[in-house]
N, C-alpha and C positions, 0 to 999 in steps of 0.2 A: 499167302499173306497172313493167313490166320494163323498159322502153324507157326510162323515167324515172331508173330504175336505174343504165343501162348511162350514159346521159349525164350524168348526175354523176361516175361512175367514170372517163367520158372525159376532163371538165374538170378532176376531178382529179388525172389523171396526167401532164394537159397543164398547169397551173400547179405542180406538181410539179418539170415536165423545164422549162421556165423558168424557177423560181427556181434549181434547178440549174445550169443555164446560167448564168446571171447571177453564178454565185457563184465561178463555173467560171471565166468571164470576169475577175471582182473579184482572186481569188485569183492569174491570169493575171498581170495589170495588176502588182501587187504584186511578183510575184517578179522581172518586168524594171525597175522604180522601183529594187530591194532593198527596199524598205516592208516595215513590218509583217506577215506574221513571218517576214520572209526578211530583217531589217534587217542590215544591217554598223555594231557600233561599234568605234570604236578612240581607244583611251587615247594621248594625244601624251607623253612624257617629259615634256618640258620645260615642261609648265604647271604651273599650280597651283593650289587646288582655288578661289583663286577666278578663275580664269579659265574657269572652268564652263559659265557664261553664254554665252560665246563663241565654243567650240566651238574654235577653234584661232587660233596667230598663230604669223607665220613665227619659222624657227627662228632664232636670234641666233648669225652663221656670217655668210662673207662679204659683211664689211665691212658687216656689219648691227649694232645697237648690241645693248643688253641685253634689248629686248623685243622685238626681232626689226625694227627700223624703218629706214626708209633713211633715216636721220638719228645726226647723229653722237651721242655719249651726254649725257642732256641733265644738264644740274650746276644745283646749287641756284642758284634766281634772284636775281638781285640788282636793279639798278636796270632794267635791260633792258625795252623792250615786248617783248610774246611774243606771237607767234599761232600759235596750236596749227591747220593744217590735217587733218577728220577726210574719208576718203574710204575708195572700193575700188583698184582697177588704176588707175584715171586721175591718182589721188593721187601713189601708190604708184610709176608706171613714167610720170613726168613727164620723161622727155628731152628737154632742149631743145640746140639744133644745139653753145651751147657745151662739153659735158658734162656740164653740170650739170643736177643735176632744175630743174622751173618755180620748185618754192620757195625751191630754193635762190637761184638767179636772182633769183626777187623778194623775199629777203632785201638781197641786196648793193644792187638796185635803191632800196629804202628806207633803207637806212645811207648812200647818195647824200645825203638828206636830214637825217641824223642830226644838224647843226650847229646846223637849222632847228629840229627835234623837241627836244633837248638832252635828247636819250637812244638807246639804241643799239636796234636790231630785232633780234630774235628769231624765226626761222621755223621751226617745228617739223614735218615730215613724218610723220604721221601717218597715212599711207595703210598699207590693207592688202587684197592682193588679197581678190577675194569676199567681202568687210564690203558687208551691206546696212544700210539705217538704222538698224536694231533694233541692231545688232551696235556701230555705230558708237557709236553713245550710250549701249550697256552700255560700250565703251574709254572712252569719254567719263569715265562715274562714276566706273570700277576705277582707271586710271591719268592719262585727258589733266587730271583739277582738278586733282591731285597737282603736275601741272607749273606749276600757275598762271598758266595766260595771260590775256593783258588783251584777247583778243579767238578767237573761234573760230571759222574757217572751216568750213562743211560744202560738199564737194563732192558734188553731186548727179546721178548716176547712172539712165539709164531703165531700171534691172534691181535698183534697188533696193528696190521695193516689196513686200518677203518679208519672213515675221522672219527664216529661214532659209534659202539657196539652195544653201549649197553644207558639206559634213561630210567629215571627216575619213574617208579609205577606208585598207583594206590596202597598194593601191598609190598614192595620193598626198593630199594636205593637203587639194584641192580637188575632191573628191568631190561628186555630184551630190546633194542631199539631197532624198528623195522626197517631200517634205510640197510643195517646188514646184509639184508636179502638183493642189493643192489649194488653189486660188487662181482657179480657172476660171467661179466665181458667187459671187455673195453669200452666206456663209457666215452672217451674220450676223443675218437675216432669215426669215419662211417662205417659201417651205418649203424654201427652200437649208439651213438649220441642220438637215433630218433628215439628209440626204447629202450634210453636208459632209465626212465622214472615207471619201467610197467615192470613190475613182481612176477607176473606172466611170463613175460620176454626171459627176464634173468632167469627163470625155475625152469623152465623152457631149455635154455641151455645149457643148464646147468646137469639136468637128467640126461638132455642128450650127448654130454661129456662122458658122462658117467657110462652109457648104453654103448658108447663105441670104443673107448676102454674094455666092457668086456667081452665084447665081439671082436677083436683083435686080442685079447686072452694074455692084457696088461694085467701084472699082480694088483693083489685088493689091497690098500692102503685105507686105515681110517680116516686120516687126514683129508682125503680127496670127497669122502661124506659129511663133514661136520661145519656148519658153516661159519664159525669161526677162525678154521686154517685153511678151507679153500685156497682161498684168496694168496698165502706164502707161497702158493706154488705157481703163481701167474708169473708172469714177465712184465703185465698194464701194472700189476701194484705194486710194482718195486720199482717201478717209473716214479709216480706219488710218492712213494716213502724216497727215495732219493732228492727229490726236490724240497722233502719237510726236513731232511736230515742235513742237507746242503744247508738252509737257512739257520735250521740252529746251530752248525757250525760256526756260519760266518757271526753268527750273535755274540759267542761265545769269544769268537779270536779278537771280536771289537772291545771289549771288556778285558780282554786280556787272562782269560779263563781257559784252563786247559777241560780236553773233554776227552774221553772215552767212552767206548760202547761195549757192554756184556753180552751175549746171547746164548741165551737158555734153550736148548735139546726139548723135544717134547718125548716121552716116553718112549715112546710107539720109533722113533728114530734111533732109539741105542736095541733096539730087536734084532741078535744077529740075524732070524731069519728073514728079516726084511732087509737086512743091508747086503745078505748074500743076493735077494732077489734082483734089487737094482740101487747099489748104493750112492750110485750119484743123482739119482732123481730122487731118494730119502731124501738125503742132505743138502739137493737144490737149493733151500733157502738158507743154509748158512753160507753156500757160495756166493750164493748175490750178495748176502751184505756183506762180506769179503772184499766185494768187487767195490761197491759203495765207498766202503772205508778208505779204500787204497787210494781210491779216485778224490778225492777228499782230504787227503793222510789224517785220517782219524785214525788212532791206536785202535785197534779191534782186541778183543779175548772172545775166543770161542769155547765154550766150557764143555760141547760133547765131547771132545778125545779124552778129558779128566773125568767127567762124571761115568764113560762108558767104561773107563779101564778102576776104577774104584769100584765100580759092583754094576752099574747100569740101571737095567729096569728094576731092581732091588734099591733102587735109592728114590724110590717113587709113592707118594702116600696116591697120585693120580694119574689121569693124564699128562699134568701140565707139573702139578707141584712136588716137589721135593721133600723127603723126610726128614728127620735130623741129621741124620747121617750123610743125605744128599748134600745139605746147606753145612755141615759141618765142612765140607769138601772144597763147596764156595767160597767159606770165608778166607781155607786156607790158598785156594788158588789165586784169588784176586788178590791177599796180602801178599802172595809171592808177587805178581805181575807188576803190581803197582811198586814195590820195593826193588826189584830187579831191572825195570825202565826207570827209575827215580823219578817219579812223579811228584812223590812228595817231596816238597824243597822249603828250605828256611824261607820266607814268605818275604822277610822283609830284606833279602836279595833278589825279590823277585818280583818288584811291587805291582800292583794291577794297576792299570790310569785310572784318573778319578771317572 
């Protein structure tokens, strides 16, 4: 009886100092994220209260317009086709070798045309750093319909699949936001919906992702470490991005707005010696959104086959962004695609409902 005793008092001092630990560990986790309740908020001036949704947009200050866009300011439309470009940094820091961003570029590119169209283009930049989808298509509602374009590009990004990646810090706009770190299982299923708010749980499975890839002697992929692109190689978040992408569809086709989707190659995916090692689980995620689009019939462009056969990882200032010479490539590819589907169409054969 005593012995019987002593062992319960054992197991329970020992599930005790392990939930402890754990909690030790949890609380850990949190204060290096800033997470909950160690978060940082911070109020921007310059917004407004419905710009809530969005968490921030750059400040409207060198040679940026009124909503902070690298685009000049935009004035009520007239007969003009418009296409409103929505993206993050690859939108947003489009340089191409002549000065100009890509859009701009592939504005003038299309007024080439304009005699033929018998109306003039309109390219709206639209980019803003750290906009993931979610973010994109909240700008989309608040202000891109307000501008009325008769077509909308989304630029596609392998680090978009968050609602939120990045928040407003004491020391700058683009703060890391801890909910990223919660993105690392299906959230949305059992038994990942009990631990999907513990930093633990996701970091947890995340290493042990990682530990059994290389004990099965899977090639090393950066992508699969940085917690930014994790997440493109899931199957759970292209569930979510399908159902964000679906809605802004249907937004678009009720307005009578044509749409299209760009997707951007990350570096590290035009490496022939990573595409000799396993090229279809590289390019995983421009398959899915392949699959997306077709499901959907959104036009899709996918820009690795152009960007890999014009030079590749040489058309790369980083991981993610493109030199001039990359963006010089873009302009000229998306002026092809949209010229060659005739996207752009004389407006006022084409009118939008009110």
């Amino acid at each position: 009886m005593v012995l019987s005793k002593n062992l319960s008092l054992k197991i329970s001092i020992l599930l005790t100092s392990v939930i402890i630990a754990l909690l030790l560990c949890e609380l850990s986790l949190r204060f290096v994220f800033k997470a909950w309740p160690f978060e940082q908020n911070v109020n921007l001036p310059y917004l407004t209260p419905k710009d809530e949704v969005l968490r921030f947009r750059v400040t409207p200050e060198n040679g940026r317009n009124s909503l902070g866009l690298r685009n000049r300011e935009i004035k009520e439309k007239k007969d003009q086709f418009r296409i409103l470009f929505l993206g993050d940094s690859l939108v947003w820091g489009g340089d191409t070798s002549s000065g100009e961003l890509y859009t701009q570029v592939i504005e003038k590119n299309l007024n080439k045309e304009s005699y033929r169209l018998g109306c003039e283009v309109e390219v709206i930049n639209g980019g803003i750093p750290g906009y993931t989808t979610f973010q994109e298509f909240e700008f989309l509602k608040i202000y891109g319909l307000d501008m009325k374009p008769d077509l909308v590009i989304l630029g596609f990004a392998l680090n978009d699949l968050y609602k939120y990646f990045h928040k407003p810090t004491k020391n700058k706009i683009l703060g890391l936001d801890p909910s990223r770190n919660l993105n690392r299982f299906d959230v949305d299923t059992f038994p990942g919906s009990l631990l999907s708010q513990s930093y633990l749980a996701h970091m947890t499975v995340w290493a042990l992702d990682l530990i059994l890839k290389k004990i099965i002697g899977f090639p090393y992929f950066t992508f699969n470490y940085r917690s930014d692109t994790y997440t493109a190689w899931k199957d759970y978040a292209w569930r979510k991005e399908s159902e964000l992408i679906d809605e802004m569809n249907e937004l678009l086709k009720k307005k009578g707005i044509k749409f299209v989707i760009v997707s951007f190659p990350l570096s590290e995916q035009l490496n022939d010696k990573n595409l000799q090692l396993n090229r279809e689980y590289v390019l995983f995620p421009q398959k899915k959104l392949k699959e997306l689009c077709n499901s959907y019939k959104i036009p899709y462009l996918d820009l690795t086959d152009a960007i890999y056969r014009n030079g590749g990882t040489r058309l790369y200032n980083d991981y993610f962004h493109l030199n001039l010479r990359g963006n010089d490539i873009v302009a000229r590819v998306i002026t092809d695609f949209l010229t060659i589907n005739k996207f752009v169409t004389n407006r006022v054969q084409n009118k939008q409902p009110p």
